[in-house]
PDB file with one MODEL, atoms N, CA, C and O in Angstrom:
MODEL        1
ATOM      1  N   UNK A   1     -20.675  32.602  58.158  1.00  0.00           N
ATOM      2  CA  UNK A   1     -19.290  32.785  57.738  1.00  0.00           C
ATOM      3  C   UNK A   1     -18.560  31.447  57.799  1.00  0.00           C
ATOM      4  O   UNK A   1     -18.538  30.800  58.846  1.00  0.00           O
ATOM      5  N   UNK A   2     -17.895  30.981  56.558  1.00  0.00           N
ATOM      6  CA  UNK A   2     -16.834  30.248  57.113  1.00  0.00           C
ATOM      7  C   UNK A   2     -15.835  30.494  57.047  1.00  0.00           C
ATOM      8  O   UNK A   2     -15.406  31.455  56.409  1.00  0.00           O
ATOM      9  N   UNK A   3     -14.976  29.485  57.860  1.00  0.00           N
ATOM     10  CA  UNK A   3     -13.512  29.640  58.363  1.00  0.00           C
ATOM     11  C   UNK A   3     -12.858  29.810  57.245  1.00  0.00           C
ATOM     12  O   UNK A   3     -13.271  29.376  56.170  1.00  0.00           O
ATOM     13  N   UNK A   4     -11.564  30.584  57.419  1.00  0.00           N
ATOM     14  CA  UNK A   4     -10.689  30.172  55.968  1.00  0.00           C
ATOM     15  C   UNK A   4     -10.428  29.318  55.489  1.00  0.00           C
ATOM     16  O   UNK A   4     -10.613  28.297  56.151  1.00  0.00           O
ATOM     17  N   UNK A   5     -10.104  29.218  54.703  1.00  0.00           N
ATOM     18  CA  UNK A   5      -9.352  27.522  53.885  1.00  0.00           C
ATOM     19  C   UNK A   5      -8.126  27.510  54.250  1.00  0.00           C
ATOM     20  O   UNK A   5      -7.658  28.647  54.318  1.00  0.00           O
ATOM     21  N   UNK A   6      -7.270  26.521  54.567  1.00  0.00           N
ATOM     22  CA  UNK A   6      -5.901  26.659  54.171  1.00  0.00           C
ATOM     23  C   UNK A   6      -5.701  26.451  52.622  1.00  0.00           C
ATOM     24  O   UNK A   6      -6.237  25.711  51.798  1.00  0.00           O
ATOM     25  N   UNK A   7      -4.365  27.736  52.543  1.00  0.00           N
ATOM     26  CA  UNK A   7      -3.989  27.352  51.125  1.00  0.00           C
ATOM     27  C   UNK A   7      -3.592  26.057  50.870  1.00  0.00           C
ATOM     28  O   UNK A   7      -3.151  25.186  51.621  1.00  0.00           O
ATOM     29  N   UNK A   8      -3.871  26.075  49.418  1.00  0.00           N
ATOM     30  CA  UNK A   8      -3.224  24.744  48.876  1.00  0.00           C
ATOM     31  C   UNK A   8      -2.149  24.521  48.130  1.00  0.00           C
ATOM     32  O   UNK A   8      -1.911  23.571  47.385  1.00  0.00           O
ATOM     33  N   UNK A   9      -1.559  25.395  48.362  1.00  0.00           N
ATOM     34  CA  UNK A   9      -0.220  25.872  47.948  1.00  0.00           C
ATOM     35  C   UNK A   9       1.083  26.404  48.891  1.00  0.00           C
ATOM     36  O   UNK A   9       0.991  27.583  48.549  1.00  0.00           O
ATOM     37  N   UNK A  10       1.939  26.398  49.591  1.00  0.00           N
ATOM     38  CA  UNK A  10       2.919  27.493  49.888  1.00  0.00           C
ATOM     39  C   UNK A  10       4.582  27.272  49.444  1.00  0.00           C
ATOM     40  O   UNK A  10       5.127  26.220  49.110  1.00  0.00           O
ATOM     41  N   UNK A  11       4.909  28.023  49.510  1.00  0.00           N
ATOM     42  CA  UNK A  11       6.641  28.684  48.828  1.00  0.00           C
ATOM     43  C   UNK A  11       6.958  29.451  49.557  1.00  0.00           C
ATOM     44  O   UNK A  11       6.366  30.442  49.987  1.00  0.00           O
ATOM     45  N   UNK A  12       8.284  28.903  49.831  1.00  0.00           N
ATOM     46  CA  UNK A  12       9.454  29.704  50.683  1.00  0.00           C
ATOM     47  C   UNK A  12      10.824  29.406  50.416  1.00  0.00           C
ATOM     48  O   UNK A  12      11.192  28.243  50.248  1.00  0.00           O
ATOM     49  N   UNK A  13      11.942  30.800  50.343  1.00  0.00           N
ATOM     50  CA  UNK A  13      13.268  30.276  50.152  1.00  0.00           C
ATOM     51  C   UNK A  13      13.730  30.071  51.125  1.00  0.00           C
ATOM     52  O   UNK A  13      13.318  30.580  52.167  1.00  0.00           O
ATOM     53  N   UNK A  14      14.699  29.280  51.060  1.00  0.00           N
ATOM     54  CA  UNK A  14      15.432  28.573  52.479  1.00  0.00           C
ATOM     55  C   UNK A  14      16.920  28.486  51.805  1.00  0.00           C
ATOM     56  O   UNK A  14      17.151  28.134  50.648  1.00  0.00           O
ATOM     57  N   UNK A  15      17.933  28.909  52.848  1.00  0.00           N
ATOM     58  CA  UNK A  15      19.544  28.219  52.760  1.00  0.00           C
ATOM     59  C   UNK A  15      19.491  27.108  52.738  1.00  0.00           C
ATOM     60  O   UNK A  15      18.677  26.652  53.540  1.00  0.00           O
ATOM     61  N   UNK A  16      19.990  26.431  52.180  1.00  0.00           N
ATOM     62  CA  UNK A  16      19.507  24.554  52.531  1.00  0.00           C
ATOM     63  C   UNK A  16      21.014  24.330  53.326  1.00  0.00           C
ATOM     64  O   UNK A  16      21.996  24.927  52.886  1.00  0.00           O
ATOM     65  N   UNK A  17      21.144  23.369  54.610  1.00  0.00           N
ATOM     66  CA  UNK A  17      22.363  23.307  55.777  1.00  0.00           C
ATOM     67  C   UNK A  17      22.999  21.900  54.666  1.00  0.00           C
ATOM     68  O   UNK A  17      22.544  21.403  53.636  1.00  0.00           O
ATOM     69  N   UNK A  18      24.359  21.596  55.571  1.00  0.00           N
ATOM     70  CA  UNK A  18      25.371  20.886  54.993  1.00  0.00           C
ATOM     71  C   UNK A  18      24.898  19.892  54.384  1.00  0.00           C
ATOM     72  O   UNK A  18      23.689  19.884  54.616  1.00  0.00           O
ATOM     73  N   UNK A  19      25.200  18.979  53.680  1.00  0.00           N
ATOM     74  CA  UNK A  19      24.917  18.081  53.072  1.00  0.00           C
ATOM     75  C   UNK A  19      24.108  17.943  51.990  1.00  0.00           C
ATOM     76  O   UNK A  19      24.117  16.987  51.215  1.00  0.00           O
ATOM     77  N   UNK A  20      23.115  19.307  51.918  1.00  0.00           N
ATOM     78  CA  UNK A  20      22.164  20.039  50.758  1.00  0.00           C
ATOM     79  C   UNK A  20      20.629  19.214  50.681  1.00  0.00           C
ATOM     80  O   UNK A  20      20.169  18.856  51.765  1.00  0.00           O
ATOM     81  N   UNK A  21      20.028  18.981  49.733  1.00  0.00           N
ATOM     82  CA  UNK A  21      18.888  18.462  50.152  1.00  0.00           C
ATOM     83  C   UNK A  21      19.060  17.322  48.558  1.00  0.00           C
ATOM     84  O   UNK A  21      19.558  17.578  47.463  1.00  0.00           O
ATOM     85  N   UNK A  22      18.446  16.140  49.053  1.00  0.00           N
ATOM     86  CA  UNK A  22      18.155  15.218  47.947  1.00  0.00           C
ATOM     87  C   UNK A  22      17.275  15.124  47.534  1.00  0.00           C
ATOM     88  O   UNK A  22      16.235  15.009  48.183  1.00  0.00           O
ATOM     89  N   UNK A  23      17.372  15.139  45.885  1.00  0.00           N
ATOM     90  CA  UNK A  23      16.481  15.010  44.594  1.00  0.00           C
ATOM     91  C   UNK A  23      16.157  13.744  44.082  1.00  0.00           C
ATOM     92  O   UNK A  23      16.838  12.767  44.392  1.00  0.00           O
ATOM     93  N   UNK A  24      14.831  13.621  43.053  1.00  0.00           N
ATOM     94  CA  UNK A  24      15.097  12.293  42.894  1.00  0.00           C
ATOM     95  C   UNK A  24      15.673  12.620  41.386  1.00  0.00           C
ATOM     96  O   UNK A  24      16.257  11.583  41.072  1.00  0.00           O
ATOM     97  N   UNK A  25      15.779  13.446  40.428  1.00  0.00           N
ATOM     98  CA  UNK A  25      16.341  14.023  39.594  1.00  0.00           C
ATOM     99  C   UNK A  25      17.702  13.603  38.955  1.00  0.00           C
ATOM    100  O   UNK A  25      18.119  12.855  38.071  1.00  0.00           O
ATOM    101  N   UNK A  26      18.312  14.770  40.173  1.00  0.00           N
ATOM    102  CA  UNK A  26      19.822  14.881  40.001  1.00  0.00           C
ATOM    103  C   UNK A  26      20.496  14.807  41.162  1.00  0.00           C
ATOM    104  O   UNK A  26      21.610  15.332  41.139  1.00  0.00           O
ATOM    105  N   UNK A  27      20.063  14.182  42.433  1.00  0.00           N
ATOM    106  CA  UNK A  27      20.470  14.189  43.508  1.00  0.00           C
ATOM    107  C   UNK A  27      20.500  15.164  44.855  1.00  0.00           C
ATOM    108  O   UNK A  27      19.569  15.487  45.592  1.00  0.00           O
ATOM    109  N   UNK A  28      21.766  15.480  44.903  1.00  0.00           N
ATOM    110  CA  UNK A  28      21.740  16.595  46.255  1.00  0.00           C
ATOM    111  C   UNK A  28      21.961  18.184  45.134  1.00  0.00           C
ATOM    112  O   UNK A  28      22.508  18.554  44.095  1.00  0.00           O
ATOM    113  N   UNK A  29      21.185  18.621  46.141  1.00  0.00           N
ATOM    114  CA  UNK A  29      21.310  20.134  45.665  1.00  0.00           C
ATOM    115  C   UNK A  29      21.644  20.827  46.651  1.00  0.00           C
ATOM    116  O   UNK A  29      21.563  20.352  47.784  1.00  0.00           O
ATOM    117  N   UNK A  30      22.114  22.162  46.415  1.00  0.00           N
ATOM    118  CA  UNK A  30      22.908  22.985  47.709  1.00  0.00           C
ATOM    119  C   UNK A  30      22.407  24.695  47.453  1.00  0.00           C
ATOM    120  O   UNK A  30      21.546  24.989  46.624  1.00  0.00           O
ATOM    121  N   UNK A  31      23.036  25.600  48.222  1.00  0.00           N
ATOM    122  CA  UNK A  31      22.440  26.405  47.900  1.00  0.00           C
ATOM    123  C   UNK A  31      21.004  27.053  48.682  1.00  0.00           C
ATOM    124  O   UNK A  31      20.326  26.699  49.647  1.00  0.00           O
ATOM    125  N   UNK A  32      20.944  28.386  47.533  1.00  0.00           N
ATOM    126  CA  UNK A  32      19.645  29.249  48.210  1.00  0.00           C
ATOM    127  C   UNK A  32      18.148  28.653  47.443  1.00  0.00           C
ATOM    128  O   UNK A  32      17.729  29.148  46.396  1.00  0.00           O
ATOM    129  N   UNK A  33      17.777  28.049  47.829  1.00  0.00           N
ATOM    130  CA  UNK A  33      16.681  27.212  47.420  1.00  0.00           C
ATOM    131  C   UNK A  33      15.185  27.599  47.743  1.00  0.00           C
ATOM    132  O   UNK A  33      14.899  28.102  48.829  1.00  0.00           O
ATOM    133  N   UNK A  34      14.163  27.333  46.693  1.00  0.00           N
ATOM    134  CA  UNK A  34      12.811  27.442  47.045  1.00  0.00           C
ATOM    135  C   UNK A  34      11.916  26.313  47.087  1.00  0.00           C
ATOM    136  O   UNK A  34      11.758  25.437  46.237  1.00  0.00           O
ATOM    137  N   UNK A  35      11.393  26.454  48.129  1.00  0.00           N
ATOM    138  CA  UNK A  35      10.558  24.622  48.552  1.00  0.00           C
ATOM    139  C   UNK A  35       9.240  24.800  48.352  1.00  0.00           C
ATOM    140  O   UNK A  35       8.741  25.630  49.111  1.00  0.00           O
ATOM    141  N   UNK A  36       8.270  24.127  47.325  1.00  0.00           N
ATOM    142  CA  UNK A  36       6.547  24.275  47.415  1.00  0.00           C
ATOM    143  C   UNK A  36       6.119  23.639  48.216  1.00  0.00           C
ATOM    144  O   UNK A  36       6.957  22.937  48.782  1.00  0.00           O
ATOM    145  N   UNK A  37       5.122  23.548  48.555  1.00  0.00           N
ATOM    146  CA  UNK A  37       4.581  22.139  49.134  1.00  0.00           C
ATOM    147  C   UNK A  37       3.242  22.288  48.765  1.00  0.00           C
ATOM    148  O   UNK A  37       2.607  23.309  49.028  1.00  0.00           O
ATOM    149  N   UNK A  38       2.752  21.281  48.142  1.00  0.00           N
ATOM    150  CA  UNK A  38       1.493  21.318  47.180  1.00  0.00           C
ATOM    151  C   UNK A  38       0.258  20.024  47.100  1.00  0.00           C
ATOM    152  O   UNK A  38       0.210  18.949  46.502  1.00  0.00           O
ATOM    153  N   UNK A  39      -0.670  20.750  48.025  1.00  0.00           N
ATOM    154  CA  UNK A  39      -1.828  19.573  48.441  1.00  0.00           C
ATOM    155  C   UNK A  39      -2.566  19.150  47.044  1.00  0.00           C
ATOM    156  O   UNK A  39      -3.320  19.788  46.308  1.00  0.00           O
ATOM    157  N   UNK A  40      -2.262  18.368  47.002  1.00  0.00           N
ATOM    158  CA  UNK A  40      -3.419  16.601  46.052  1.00  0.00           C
ATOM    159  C   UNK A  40      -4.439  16.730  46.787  1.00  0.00           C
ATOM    160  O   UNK A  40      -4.567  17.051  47.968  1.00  0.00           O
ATOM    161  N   UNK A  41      -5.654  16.263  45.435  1.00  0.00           N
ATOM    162  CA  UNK A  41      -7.077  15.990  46.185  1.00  0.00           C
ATOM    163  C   UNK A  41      -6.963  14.912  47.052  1.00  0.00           C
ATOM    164  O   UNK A  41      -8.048  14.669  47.579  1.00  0.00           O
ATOM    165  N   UNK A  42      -6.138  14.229  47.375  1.00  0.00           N
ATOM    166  CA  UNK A  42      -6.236  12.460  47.331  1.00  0.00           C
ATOM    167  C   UNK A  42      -5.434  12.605  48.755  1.00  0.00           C
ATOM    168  O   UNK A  42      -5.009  11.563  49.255  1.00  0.00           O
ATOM    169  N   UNK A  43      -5.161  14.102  49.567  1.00  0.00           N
ATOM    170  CA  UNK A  43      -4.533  14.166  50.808  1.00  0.00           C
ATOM    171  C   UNK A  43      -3.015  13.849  50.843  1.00  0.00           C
ATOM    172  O   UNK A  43      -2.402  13.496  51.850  1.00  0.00           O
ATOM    173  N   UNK A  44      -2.506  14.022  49.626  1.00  0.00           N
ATOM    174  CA  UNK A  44      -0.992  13.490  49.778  1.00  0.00           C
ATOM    175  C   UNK A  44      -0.733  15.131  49.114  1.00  0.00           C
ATOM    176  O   UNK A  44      -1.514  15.913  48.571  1.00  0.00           O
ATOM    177  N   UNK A  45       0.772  15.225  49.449  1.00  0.00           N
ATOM    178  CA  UNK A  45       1.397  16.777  49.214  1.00  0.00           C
ATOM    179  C   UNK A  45       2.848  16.255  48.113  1.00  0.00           C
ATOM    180  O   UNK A  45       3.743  15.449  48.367  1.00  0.00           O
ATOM    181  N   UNK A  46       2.565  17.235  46.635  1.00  0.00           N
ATOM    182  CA  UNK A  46       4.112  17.087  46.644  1.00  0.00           C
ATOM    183  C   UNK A  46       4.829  18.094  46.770  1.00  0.00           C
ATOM    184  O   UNK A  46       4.422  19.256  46.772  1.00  0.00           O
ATOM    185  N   UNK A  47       6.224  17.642  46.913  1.00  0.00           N
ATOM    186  CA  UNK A  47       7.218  18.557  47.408  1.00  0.00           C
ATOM    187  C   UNK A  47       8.110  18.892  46.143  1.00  0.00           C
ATOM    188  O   UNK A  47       8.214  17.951  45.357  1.00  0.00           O
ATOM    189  N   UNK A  48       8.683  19.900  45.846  1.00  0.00           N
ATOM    190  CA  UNK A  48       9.084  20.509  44.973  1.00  0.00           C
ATOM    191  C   UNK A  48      10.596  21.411  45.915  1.00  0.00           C
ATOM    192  O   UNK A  48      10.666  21.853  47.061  1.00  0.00           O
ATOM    193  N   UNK A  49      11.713  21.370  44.663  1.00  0.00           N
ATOM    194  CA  UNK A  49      12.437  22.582  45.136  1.00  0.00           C
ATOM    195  C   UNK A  49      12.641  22.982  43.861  1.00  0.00           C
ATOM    196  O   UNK A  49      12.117  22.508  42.853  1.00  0.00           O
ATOM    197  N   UNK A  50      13.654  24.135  43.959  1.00  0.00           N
ATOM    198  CA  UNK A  50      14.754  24.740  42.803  1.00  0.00           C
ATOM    199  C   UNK A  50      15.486  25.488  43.578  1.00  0.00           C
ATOM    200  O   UNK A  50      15.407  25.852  44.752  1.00  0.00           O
ATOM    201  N   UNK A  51      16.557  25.733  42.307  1.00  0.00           N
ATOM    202  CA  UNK A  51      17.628  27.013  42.832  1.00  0.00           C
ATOM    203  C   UNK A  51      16.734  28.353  42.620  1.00  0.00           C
ATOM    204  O   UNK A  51      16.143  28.477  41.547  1.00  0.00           O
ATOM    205  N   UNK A  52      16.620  29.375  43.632  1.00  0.00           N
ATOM    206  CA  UNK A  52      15.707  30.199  43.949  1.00  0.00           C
ATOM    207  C   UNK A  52      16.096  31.148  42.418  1.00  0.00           C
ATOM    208  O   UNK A  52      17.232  31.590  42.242  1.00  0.00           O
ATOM    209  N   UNK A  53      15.170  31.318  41.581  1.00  0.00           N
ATOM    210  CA  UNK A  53      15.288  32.434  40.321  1.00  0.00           C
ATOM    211  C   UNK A  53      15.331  31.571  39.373  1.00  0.00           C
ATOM    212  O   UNK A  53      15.315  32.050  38.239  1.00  0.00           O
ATOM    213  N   UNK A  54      15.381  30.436  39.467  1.00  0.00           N
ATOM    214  CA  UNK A  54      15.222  29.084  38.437  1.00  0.00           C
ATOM    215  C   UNK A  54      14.235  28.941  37.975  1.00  0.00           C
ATOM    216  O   UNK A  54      13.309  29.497  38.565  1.00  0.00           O
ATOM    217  N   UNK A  55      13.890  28.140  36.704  1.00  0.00           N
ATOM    218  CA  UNK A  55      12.723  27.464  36.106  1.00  0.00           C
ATOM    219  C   UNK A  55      12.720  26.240  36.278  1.00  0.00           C
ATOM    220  O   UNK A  55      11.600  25.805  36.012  1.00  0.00           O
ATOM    221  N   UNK A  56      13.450  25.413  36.608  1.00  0.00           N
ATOM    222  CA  UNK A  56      13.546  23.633  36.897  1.00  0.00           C
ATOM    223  C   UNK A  56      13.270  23.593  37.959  1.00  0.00           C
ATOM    224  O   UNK A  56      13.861  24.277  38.794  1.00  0.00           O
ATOM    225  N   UNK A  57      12.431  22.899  38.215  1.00  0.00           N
ATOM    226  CA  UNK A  57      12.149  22.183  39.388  1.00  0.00           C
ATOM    227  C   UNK A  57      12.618  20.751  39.819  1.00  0.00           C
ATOM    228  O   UNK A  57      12.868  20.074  38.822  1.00  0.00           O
ATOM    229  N   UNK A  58      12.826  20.036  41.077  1.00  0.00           N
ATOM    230  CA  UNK A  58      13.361  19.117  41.362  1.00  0.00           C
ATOM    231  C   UNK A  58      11.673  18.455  42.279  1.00  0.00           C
ATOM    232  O   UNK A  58      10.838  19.265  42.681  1.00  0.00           O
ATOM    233  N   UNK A  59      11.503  17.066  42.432  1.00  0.00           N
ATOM    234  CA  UNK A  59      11.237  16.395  43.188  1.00  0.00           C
ATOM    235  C   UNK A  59      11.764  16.343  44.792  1.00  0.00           C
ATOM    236  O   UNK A  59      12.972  16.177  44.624  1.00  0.00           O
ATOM    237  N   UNK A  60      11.658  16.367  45.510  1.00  0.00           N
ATOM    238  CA  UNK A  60      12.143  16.297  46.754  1.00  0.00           C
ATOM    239  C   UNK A  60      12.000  14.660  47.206  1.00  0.00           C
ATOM    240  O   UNK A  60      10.956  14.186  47.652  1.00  0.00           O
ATOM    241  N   UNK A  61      12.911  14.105  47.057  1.00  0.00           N
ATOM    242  CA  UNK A  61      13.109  12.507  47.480  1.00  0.00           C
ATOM    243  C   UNK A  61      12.194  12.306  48.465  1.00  0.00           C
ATOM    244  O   UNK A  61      12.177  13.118  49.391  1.00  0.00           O
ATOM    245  N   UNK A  62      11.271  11.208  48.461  1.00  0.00           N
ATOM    246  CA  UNK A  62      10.167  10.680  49.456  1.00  0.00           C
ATOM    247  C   UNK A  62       8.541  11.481  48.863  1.00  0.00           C
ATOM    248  O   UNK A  62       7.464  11.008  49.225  1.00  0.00           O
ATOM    249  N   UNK A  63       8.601  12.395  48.176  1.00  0.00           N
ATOM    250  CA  UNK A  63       7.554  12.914  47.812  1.00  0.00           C
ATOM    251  C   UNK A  63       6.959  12.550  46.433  1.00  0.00           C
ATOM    252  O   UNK A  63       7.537  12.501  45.348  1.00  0.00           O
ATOM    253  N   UNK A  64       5.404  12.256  46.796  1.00  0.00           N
ATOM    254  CA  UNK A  64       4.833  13.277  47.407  1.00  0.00           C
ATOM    255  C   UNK A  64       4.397  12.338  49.109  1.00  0.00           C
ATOM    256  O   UNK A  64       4.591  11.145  49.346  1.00  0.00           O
ATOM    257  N   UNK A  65       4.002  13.017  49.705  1.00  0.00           N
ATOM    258  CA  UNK A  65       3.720  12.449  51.555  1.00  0.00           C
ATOM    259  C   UNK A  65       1.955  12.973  51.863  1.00  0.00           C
ATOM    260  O   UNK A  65       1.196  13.844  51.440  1.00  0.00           O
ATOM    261  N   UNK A  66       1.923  12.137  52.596  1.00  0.00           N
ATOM    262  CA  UNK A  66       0.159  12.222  53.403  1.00  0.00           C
ATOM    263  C   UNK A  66       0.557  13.952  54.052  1.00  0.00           C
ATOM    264  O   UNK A  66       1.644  14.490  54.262  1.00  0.00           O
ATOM    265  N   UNK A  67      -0.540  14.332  54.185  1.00  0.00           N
ATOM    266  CA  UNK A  67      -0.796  15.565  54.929  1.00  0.00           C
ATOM    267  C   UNK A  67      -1.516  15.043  56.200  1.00  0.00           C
ATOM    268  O   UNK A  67      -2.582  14.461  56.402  1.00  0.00           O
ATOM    269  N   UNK A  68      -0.307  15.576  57.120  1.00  0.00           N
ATOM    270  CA  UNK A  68      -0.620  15.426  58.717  1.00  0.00           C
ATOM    271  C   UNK A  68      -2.224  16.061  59.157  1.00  0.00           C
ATOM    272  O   UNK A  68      -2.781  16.894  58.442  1.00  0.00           O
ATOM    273  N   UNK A  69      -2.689  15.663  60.108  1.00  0.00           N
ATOM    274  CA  UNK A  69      -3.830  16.006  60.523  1.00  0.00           C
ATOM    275  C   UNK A  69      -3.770  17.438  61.207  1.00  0.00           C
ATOM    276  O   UNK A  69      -4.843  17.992  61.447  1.00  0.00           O
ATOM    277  N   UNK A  70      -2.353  18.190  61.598  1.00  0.00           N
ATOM    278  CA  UNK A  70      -2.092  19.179  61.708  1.00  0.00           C
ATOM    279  C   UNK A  70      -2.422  20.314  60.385  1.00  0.00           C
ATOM    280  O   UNK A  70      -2.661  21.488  60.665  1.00  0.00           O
ATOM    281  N   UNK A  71      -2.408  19.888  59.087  1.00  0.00           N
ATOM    282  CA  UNK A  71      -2.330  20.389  57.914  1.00  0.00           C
ATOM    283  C   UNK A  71      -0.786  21.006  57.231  1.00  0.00           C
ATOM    284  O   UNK A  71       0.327  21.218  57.713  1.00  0.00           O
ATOM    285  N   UNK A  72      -1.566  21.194  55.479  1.00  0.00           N
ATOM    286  CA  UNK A  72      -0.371  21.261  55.194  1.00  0.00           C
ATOM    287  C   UNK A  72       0.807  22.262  55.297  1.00  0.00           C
ATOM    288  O   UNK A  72       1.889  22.077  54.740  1.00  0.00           O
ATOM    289  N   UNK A  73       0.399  23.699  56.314  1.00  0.00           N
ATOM    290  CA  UNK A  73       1.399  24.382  56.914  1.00  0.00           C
ATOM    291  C   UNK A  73       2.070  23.518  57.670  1.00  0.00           C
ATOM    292  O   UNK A  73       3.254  23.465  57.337  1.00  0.00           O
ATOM    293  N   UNK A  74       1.773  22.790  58.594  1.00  0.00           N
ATOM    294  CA  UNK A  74       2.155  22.281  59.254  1.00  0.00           C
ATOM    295  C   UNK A  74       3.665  21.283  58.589  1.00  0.00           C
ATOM    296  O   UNK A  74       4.817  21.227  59.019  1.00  0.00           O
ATOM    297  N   UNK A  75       3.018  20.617  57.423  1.00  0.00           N
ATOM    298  CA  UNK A  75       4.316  20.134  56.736  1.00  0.00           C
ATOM    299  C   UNK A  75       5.245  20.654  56.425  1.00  0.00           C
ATOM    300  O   UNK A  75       6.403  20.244  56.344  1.00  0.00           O
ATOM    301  N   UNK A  76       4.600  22.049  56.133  1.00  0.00           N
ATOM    302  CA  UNK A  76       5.686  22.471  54.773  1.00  0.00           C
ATOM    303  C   UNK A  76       6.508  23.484  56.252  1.00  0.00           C
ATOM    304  O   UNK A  76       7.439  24.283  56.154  1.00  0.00           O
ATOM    305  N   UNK A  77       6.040  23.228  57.034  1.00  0.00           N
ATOM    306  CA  UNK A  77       7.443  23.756  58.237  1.00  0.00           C
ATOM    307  C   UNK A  77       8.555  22.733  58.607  1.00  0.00           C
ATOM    308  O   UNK A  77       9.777  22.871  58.676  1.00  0.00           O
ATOM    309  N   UNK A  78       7.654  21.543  58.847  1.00  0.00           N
ATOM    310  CA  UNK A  78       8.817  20.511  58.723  1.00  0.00           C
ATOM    311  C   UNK A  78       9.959  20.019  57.638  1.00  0.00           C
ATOM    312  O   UNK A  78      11.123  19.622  57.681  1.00  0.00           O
ATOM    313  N   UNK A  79       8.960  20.273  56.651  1.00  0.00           N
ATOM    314  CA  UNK A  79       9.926  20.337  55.369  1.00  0.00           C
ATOM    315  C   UNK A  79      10.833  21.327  55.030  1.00  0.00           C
ATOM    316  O   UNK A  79      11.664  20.946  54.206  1.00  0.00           O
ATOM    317  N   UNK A  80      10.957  22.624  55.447  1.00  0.00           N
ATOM    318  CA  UNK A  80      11.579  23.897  55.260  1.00  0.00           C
ATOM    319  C   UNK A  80      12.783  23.481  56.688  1.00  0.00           C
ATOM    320  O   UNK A  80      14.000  23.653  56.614  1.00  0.00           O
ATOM    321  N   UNK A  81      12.191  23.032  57.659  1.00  0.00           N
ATOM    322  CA  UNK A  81      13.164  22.797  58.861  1.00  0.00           C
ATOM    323  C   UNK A  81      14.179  21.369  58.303  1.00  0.00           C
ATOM    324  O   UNK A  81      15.395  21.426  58.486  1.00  0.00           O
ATOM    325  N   UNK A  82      13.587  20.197  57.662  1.00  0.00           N
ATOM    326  CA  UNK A  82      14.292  19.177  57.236  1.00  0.00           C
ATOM    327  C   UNK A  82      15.930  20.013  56.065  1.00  0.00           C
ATOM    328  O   UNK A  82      17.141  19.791  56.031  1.00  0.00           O
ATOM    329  N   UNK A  83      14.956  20.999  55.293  1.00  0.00           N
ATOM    330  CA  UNK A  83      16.127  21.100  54.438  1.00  0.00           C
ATOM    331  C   UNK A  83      17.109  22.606  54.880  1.00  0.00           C
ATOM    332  O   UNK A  83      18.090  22.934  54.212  1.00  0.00           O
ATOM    333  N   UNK A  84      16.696  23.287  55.933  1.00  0.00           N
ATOM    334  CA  UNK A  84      17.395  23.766  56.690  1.00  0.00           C
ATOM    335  C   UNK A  84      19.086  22.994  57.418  1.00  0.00           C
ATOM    336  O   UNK A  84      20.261  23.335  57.278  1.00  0.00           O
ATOM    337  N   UNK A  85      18.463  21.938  58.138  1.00  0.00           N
ATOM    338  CA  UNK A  85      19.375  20.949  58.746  1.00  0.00           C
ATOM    339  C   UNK A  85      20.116  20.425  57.602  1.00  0.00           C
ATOM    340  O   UNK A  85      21.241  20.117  57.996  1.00  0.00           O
ATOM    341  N   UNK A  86      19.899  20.067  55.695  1.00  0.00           N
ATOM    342  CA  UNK A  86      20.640  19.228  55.189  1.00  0.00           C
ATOM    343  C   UNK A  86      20.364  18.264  55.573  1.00  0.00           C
ATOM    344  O   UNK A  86      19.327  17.852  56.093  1.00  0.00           O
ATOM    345  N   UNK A  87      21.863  17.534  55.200  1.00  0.00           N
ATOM    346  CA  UNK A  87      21.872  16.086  55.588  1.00  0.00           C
ATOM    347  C   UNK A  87      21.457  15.516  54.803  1.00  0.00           C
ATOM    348  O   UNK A  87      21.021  14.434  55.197  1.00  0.00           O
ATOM    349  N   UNK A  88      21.258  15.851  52.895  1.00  0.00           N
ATOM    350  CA  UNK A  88      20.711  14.961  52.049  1.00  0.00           C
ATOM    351  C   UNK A  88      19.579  14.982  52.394  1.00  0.00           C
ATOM    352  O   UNK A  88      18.904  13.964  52.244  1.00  0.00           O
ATOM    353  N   UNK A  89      18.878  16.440  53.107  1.00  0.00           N
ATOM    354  CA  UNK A  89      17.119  16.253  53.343  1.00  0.00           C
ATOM    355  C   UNK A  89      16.245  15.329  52.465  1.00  0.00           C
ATOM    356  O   UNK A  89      16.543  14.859  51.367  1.00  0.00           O
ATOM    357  N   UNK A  90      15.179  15.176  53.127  1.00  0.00           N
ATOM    358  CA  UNK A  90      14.497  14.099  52.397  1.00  0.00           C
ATOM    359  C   UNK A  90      13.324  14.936  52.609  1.00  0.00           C
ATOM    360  O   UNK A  90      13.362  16.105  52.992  1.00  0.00           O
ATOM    361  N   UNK A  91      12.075  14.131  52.284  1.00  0.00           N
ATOM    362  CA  UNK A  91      10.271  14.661  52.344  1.00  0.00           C
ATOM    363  C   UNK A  91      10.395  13.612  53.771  1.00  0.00           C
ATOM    364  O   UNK A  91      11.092  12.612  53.940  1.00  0.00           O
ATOM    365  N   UNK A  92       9.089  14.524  54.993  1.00  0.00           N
ATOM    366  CA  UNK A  92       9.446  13.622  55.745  1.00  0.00           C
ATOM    367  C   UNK A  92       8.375  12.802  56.112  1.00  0.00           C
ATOM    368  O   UNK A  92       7.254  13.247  55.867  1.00  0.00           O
ATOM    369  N   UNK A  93       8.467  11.667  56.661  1.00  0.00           N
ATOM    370  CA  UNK A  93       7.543  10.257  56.840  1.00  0.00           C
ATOM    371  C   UNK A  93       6.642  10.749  57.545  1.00  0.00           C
ATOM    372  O   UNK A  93       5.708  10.048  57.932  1.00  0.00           O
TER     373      UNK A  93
ENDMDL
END
């Protein structure tokens, strides 16, 4: 048997907190938002949002980012917690 895989994919909506989250697009976005986070063969993740029920997608400023040795759940919690807080969220280092 082997172990599961982690997906290579996940999505979740999030409130995004004050300041909204930054795009490289169109800037800050605000709002009820949905965040991907999406593993590359090459170990880097990109990050994606929209306004949740949307078809446009945005870049998430700093992305795409290395995938921690934790994996990429592991990111895409930090990333869901980054644009929780606002603050012009970013993808994080």
């Amino acid at each position: 048997m082997h172990a599961p895989t982690e997906p290579a994919r996940l999505r979740d909506q999030v409130l995004v907190g004050p300041g909204g989250a930054m795009t490289d697009q169109v800037g800050v976005i605000t709002g009820d938002l949905t965040v991907t986070t999406t593993a590359r063969p090459d170990n880097l993740a990109d990050i994606t949002i929209e306004y949740t029920g949307a078809e446009e997608t945005y870049t998430l400023t700093g992305s795409p980012v290395p995938i921690p040795a934790a994996g990429l759940q592991a990111l895409h919690k930090e990333v869901l917690a980054a644009v929780r807080a606002g603050r012009a969220a970013q993808a994080p280092r």
